[in-house]
C-alpha positions, 0 to 999 in steps of 0.5 A, spaced: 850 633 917 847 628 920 850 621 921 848 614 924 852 607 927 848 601 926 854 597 929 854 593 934 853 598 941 855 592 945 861 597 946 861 603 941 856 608 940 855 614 936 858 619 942 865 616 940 864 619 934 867 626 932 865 631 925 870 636 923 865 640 920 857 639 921 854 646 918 855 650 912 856 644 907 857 645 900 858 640 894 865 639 894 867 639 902 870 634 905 867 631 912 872 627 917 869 622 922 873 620 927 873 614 931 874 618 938 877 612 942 884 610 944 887 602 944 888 602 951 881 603 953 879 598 946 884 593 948 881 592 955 875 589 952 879 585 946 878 589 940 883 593 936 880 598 932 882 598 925 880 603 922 879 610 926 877 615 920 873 615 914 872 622 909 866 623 904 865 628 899 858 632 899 854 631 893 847 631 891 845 638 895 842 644 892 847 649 891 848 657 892 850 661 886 857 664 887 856 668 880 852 670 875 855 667 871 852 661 875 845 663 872 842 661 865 839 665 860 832 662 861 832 664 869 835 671 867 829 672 862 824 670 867 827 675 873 826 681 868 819 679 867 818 678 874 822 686 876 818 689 870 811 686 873 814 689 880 815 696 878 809 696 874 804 694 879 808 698 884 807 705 880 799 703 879 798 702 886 803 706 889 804 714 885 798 718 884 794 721 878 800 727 877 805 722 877 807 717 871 813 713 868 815 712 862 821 708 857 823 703 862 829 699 861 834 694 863 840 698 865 844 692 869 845 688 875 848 687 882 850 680 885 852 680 892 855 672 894 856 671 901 864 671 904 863 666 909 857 663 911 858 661 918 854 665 922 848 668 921 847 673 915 841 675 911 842 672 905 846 668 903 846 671 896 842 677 893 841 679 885 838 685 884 835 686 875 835 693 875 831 698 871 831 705 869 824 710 867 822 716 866 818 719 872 814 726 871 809 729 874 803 733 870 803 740 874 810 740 874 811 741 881 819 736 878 822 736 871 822 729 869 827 724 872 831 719 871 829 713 877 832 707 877 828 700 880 832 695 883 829 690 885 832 684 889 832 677 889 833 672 895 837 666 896 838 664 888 839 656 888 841 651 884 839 644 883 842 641 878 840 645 871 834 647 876 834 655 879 829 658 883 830 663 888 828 663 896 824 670 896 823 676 892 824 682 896 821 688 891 824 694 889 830 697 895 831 703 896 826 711 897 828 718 895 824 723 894 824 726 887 826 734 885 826 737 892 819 735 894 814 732 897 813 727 892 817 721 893 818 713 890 822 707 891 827 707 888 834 711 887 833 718 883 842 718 883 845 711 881 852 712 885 847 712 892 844 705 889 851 702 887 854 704 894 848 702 899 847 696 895 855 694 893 860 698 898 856 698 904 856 690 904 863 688 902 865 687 909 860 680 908 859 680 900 863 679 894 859 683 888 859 684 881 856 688 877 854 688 869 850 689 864 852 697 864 851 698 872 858 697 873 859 704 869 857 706 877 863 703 880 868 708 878 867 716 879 871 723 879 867 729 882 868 735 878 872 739 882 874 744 877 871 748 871 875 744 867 873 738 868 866 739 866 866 737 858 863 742 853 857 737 851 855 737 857 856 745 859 852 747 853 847 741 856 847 745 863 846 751 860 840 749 855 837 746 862 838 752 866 836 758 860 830 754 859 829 754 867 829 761 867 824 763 861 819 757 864 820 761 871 819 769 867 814 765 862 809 763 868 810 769 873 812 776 870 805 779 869 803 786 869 807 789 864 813 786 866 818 782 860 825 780 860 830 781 854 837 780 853 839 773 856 845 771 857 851 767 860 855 772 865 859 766 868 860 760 874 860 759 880 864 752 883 863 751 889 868 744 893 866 741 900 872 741 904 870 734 906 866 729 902 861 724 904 856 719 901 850 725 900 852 726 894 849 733 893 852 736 898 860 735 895 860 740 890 855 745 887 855 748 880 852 754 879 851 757 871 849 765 872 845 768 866 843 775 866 838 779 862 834 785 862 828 786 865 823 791 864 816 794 865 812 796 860 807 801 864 814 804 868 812 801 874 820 801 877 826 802 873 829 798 867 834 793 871 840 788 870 838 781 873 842 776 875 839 768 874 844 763 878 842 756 877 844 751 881 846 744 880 848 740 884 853 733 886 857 733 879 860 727 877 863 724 871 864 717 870 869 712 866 864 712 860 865 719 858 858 721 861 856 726 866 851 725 872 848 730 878 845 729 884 839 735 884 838 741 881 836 746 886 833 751 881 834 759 880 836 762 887 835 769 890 829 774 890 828 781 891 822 786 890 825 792 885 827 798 888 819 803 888 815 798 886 811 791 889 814 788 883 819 782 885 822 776 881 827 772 883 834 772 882 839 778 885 839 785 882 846 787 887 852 782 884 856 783 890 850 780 894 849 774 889 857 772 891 856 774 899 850 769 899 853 763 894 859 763 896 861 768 901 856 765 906 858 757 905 866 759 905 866 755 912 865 748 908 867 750 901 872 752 897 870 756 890 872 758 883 869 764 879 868 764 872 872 771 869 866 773 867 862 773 875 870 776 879 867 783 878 863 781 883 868 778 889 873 772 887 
């Protein structure tokens, strides 16, 4: 606020003058300036002020939005634009020839709206349209994956039925994709996005999420075999045969074949105490066996055991299900009398030592029926 006397200074001046409040104004306040003097000292002079008060109503500023529900269609509909001319232009400058996008789609929205603007904050309000596409690589170095844009929109103002934002602060967020060196802005895992951009500011933000973000919000981690849904299973156990066929597809040579595979059981294993790494809370493993052999006896016709893991398993309020990371087909051995090696385990017993003996200290675990023969 600014203020100015323009009476008489022949006995007062604007140093008698007191604001209750002189920053953080919006429309709507109310301001008291106060007449800081007593009688006694007036009377000395021969005047009694009549009035030592006044209060005015804020009017006419420029305003921070408080909500979405603050924004208007056509404002909404120019900041998708503006977010897909981001993300498309980031991804042209910024993947390499091996890395594409694809099926880009509005999945929702955070606003962040500042609880007390009295002290210094980075924005005093934060809207984040968020997109959804498909990122592949055409060597395969990772599967297909699902990356979320948010991008991030300062200080969104309203003047009158005009709305404008101060800044725009491009796409939030860096993850690598699939275990490799392949990296993006960006989240591969929408929980890390909800909880860096939501939970980790509620101390000095209000949020709200919408428009199907909001699923994110809520979230049960799967602790037992049982609370994996049979779609989802058959879901995991597609991926993970067809993991194991590409693998055996593109690196058994020499003779060498696979035949005969099947489910023979899980592996879940439970943090002991869960954190914000997501991948690190639980890990699921589905083991098939099948029989590999070599056409030209070059080692013994032998059972292998493929255990894939998955990884940071949740489900959401939706019905729907989410990991974290797929860690691939664990283990490898060099068949007994040969040069001949393959990923997986030939030794049961060694498999169990390995993915849940081994990682007891920070875990517990369930086993399958199907897999107990091997330990439990």
């Amino acid at each position: 606020i600014e203020y100015e006397y323009t009476g008489s200074d022949e006995y007062v001046s604007s140093y008698y003058f007191n604001v209750d409040k002189y920053d953080g104004l919006r429309n709507g306040d109310v301001v008291t300036i106060t007449y800081d003097i007593s009688d006694e000292d007036t009377l000395y002079y021969g005047y009694v002020a009549t009035t030592k008060s006044k209060t005015y109503e804020v009017s006419g500023l420029q305003e921070y939005a408080d909500a979405y529900a603050d924004l208007t269609d056509t404002f909404i509909a120019t900041l998708k634009t503006e977010s897909e001319d981001t993300i498309y232009a980031y991804i042209a400058n910024s993947y390499g020839s091996n890395c594409s996008m694809a099926n880009l789609e509005y999945c929702g929205y955070i606003m962040n709206s500042i609880k007390d603007a009295s002290g210094w904050v980075d924005s005093y309000n934060d809207l984040y349209m968020i997109y959804r596409g498909d990122v592949s690589h055409s060597k395969g170095e990772f599967s297909t994956t699902k990356v979320y844009y948010p991008v991030r929109f300062k200080n969104i103002l309203i003047n009158g039925e005009t709305l404008t934002y101060e800044y725009k602060d491009g796409i939030m967020g860096s993850t690598s994709i699939g275990n490799t060196w392949n990296y993006t802005d960006g989240y591969v895992n929408p929980l890390i996005c909800y909880g860096e951009l939501v939970e980790a500011k509620l101390e000095s933000y209000t949020s709200e999420c919408g428009d199907g973000f909001e699923v994110f919000a809520n979230y049960e981690l799967i602790a037992t075999l049982e609370d994996i849904g049979a779609d989802y299973k058959a879901e995991l156990e597609a991926d993970a045969k067809d993991r194991i066929e590409s693998y055996v597809a593109n690196n058994y040579n020499g003779g060498s074949e696979m035949a005969d595979l099947k489910l023979a059981g899980e592996y879940l294993l439970l943090a002991k105490s869960q954190g914000s790494d997501f991948a690190n809370n639980n890990r699921y493993y589905l083991v098939f066996s099948a029989t590999v052999s070599n056409k030209d006896k070059k080692f013994a016709t032998t059972t292998v055991y493929f255990p894939v893991e998955y990884s940071g398993l949740v489900s959401l309020p939706d019905g729907t299900y989410m990991l974290t990371s797929v860690g691939g087909i664990k283990g490898s051995f060099t068949f007994p009398g040969s040069y001949y090696s393959t990923k997986g385990y030939m030794d049961g017993a060694k498999m169990f030592s390995d993915l849940v003996t081994a990682n007891r200290e920070n875990y517990t675990y369930i086993v399958s029926d199907g897999l107990k023969q091997f330990g439990e």
